[in-house]
C-alpha positions in Angstrom: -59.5 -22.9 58.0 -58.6 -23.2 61.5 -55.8 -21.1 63.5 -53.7 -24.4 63.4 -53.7 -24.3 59.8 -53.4 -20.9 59.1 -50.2 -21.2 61.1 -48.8 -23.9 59.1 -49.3 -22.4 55.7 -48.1 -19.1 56.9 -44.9 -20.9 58.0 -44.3 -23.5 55.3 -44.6 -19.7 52.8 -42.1 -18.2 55.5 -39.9 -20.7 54.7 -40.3 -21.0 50.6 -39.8 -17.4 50.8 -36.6 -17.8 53.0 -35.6 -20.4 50.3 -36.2 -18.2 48.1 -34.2 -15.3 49.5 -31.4 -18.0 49.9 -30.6 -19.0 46.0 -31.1 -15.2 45.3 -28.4 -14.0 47.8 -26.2 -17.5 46.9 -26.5 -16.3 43.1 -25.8 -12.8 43.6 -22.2 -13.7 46.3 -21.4 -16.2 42.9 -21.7 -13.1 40.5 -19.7 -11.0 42.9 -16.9 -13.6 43.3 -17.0 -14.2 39.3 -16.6 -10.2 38.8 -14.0 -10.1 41.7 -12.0 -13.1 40.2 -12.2 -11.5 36.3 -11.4 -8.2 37.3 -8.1 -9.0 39.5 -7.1 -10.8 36.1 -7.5 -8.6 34.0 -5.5 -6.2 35.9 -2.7 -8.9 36.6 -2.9 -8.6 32.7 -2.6 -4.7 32.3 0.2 -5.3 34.9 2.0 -7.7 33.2 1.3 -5.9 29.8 2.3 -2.4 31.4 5.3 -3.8 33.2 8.0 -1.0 33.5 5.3 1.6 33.2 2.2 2.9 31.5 2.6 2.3 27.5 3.0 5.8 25.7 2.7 6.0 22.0 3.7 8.3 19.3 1.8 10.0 16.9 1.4 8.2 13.9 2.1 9.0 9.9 -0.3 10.0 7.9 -1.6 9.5 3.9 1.2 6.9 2.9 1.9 7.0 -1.1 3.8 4.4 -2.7 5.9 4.9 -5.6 7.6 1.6 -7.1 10.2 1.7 -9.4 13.1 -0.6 -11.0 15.1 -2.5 -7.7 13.8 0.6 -5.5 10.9 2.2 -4.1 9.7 5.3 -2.5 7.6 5.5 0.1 6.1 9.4 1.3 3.8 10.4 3.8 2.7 13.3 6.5 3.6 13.7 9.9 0.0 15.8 10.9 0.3 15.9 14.7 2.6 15.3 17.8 5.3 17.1 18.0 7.6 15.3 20.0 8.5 13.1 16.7 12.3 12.9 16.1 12.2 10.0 13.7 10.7 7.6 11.5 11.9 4.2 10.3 10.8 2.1 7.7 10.9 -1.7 8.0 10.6 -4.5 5.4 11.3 -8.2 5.2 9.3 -8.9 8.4 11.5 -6.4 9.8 15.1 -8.1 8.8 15.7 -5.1 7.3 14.6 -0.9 8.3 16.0 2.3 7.3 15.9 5.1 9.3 14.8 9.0 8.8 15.8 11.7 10.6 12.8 14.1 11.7 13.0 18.2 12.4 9.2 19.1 13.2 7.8 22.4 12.3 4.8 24.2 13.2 2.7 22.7 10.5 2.3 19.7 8.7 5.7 18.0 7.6 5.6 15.9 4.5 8.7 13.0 4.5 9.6 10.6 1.7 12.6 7.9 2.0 13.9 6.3 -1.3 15.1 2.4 -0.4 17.6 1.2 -3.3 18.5 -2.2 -4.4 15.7 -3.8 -3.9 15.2 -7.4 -5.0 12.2 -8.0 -7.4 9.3 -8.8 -5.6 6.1 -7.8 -3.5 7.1 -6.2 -0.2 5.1 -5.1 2.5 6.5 -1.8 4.0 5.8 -0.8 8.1 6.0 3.1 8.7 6.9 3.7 12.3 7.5 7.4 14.3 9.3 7.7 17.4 10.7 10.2 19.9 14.0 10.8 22.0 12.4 8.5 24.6 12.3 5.6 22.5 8.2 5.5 22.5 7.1 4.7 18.9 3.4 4.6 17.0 1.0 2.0 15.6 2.7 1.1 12.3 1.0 2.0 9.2 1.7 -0.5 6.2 1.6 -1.2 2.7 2.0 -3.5 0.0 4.1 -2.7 -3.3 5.7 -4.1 -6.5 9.4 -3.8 -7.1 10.4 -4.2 -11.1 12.9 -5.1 -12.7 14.7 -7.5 -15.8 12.2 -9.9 -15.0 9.1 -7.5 -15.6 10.7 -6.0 -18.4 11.2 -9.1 -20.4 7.0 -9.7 -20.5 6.2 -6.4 -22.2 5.5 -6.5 -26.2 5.0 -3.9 -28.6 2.0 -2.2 -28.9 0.6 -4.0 -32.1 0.4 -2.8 -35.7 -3.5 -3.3 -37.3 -1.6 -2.2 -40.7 0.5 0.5 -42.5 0.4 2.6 -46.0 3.1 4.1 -48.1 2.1 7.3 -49.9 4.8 9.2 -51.5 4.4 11.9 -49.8 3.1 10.8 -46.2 3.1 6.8 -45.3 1.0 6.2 -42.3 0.7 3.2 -39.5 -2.4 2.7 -37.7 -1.9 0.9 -34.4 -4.1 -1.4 -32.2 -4.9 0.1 -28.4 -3.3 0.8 -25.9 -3.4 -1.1 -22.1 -3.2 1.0 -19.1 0.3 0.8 -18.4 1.7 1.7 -21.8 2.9 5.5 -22.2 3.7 6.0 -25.6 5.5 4.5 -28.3 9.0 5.7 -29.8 9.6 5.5 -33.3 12.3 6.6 -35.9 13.2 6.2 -39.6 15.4 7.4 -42.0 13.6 9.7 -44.5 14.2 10.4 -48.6 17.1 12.6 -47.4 18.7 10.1 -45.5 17.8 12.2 -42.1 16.9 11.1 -38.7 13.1 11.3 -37.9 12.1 10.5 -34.6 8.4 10.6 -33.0 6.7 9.7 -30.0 3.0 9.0 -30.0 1.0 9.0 -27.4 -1.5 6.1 -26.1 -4.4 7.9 -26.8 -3.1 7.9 -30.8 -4.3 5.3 -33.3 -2.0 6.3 -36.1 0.8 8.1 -37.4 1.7 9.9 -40.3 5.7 9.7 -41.6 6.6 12.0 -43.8 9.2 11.5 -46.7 9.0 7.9 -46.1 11.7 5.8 -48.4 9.7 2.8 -50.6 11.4 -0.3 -48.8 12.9 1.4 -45.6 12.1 0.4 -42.4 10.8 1.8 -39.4 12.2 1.1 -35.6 9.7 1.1 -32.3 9.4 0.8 -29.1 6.8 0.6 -26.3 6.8 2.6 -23.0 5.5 1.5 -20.1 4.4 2.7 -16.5 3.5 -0.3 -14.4 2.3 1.8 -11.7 0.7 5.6 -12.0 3.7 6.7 -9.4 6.3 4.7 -11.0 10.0 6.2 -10.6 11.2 4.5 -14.1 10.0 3.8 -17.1 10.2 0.4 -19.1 10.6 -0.5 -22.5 9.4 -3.8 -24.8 12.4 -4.8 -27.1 12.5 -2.9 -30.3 10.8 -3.9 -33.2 11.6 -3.1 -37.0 8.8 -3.3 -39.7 9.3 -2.8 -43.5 7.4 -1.3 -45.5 7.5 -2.8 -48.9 
């Protein structure tokens, strides 16, 4: 190949290579101007979200227990860290409705509990907030819970009777098994001697002995109930009278 050649094909590559350079440096000012443009957003953002000042939180609770109970419900938890915390409120009702509680930190961990009373009968959702004397609060912590009332009540039944014996001496009733939520049942009768006998028996009981029985008296019952494991009340199925012939 001549020199007149050579010179050509050296610069036709000088310019490819210029080309080259060109869509490489055009691609990297794009990326730089893309960056430039998201970054001075996203800190118009933080500006805008930050307005008035950086945002400063307060600690927040810690190990939330429920405890439901008839038209109220209990709430407890720990205050762990963060010393500046002077208060906690409790909101429910999408926040229509909060109740406040006073906060005296110690050196260790502080255990709170609030008790909110006449409570409709429902499912709630509960927001636990802290705050300090500034007005800076915490991330909420929330929970769900049951509130009982008439209108649980009125859906519980006995615990069922699978059949009863009369003995002179000692009649018995033998009864079905219990669900989770039932406690015990509560029973009395009036004996031979024309004397109050009362009893409790527990879940875990299939049957009962009663002593001194009267032929064609009746017994009277009850079931308990606990419709959550930290409920604050009890409940109770109707009463229920069965003869024993």
């Amino acid at each position: 190949m001549g020199t007149a050649a050579t010179l050509i094909m050296l610069t036709i590559n000088t310019k490819r290579m210029n080309a080259k350079r060109t869509i490489i440096y055009t691609i990297l000012l794009l990326a730089i101007v893309i960056s430039v443009i998201a970054c001075s957003k996203m800190d118009q953002e933080y500006k805008e979200f930050t307005k008035g000042g950086e945002i400063v939180y307060t600690g927040k609770i810690d190990s939330l227990s429920i405890y439901p109970g008839r038209n109220r419900f209990k709430l407890a938890w720990a205050l762990v860290s963060d010393q500046r915390i002077t208060k906690c409120r409790v909101f429910w009702n999408e926040g229509e409705d909060s109740v406040t509680v006073p906060v005296t930190r110690t050196a260790g961990v502080d255990y709170i509990d609030v008790t909110i009373p006449n409570l409709l009968e429902r499912t709630y959702t509960f927001e636990v907030y802290t705050y300090d004397d500034a007005g800076h609060r915490s991330v909420p912590v929330d929970t769900l819970g049951n509130v009982y009332g008439d209108s649980y009540q009125a859906t519980l039944f006995n615990r069922p009777v699978k059949r009863v014996s009369f003995k002179k001496d000692s009649s018995s009733v033998v009864w079905s098994g219990a669900n989770s939520t039932n406690v015990r049942v509560e029973l009395s009768y009036l004996d031979t001697l024309d004397i109050q006998r009362s009893y409790y028996v527990p879940k875990a009981d299939t049957i009962i002995k009663l002593p001194a029985f009267k032929k064609g008296a009746t017994f009277r019952y009850r079931t308990v109930y606990l419709p959550h494991p930290n409920s604050l009340d009890t409940f109770y199925s109707a009463y229920g009278d069965w003869l024993i012939p």
